[in-house]
Every structure is written in structure tokens, then in C-alpha cells.
C-alpha positions, 0 to 999 in steps of 0.5 A, spaced: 912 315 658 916 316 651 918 310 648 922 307 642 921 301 639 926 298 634 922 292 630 925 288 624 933 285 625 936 278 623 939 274 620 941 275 613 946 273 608 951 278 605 948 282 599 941 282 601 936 287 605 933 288 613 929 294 614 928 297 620 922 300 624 922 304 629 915 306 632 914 312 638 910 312 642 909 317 648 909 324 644 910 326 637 917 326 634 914 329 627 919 336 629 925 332 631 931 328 628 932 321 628 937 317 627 940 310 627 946 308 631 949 300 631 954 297 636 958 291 634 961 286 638 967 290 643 966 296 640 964 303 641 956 305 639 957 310 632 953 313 628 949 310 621 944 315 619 939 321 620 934 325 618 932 331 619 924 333 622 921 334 615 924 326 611 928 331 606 934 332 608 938 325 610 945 325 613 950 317 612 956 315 616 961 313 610 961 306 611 953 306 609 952 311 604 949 308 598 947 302 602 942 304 607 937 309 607 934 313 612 926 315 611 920 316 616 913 317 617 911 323 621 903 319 620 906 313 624 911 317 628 916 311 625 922 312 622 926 306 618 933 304 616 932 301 609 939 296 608 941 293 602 947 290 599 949 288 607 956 286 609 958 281 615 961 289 618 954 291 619 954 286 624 952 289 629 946 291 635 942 297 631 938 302 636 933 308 634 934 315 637 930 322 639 932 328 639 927 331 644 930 339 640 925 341 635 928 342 628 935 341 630 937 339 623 941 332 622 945 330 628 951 326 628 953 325 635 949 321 640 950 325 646 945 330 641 939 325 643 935 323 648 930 318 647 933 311 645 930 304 642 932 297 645 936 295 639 935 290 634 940 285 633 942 284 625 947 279 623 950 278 617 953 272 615 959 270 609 
């Protein structure tokens, strides 16, 4: 059984940093691409960060780009969200994906994964 599991949310003051961990477990993911996505409070889920099978090529949705970093370690099968200079906005549940396609590049759109995380709460205050 393929699971995702997201480590590493909180609470924290805005300019600081979270990083975010997700472990699989179940099948290996060092061929697939894997993304983050958040949903906050009375919104729709959207896409934050991906990365492609490799770690070298990252893709960022604009709110986030120079601010997080998506990076990942086929060794431990985990992938993490590194989130500096947080702003109240980041507020939101943060979920891991899958893509269960080998080498399908950086994707953007979450109907293109098929294995999500729990989620991990992360909560920035003013």
C-alpha cells in the first residue's frame, strides 16, 4: 500500500521558516514527479512546487518563487518544501503528491498525480 506522509507544519511568525517532509513508502517514487500543493481556509487546493524524478529540474507557482524550495532525496524516498520568509497567505493545509507516470517531467495540474499525503497544517501569524 502506497502511502505519503507529510511531517513538519506549524505555527510560525511571519519571515520565519518550516520545512516540510514527505516520506513514501510502499513503492519507490525516484522515477516520478512530485509536488506540493496547499488549501487554505474556503479556497480551492492549488498547486505550490514540483520536481521533476532527477531533483534538478523545480518548477514554483509565482506567489512562492523565491521563498520555497522544493528539493528531494530518492535514497530516503522524500521529498521536502523548504519555506522561508512565510507570510500570513501561506496559511493553508499543505499536501504532498505522486505522480505514479515515470518521468513526466514537472507537473502543474493535480488531476496529473495519484498518490496524496494527509496534509500538514501550517499556520502563520501577523
Amino acid at each position: 500500500q502506497v502511502q505519503l506522509v507529510e511531517s513538519g507544519g506549524g505555527l510560525v511568525q511571519a519571515g520565519g521558516s518550516l520545512r516540510l517532509s514527505c516520506a513514501a513508502s510502499g513503492r519507490t517514487f525516484s522515477r516520478n514527479a512530485m509536488g506540493w500543493f496547499r488549501q487554505a481556509p474556503g479556497k480551492e487546493r492549488e498547486f505550490v512546487a514540483a520536481i521533476g524524478s532527477s531533483g534538478v529540474y523545480t518548477r514554483y507557482a509565482d506567489s512562492v518563487k523565491g521563498r520555497f524550495t522544493i528539493s528531494r532525496d530518492n535514497a530516503k524516498n522524500t521529498v521536502y518544501l523548504q519555506m522561508n520568509s512565510l507570510k500570513p497567505e501561506d496559511t493553508a493545509v499543505y499536501y504532498c503528491a505522486a505522480d505514479s507516470a515515470y518521468y513526466s517531467g514537472r507537473p502543474i495540474d493535480q488531476d496529473e498525480y495519484d498518490y496524496w499525503g494527509q496534509g500538514t497544517q501550517v499556520t502563520v501569524s501577523s
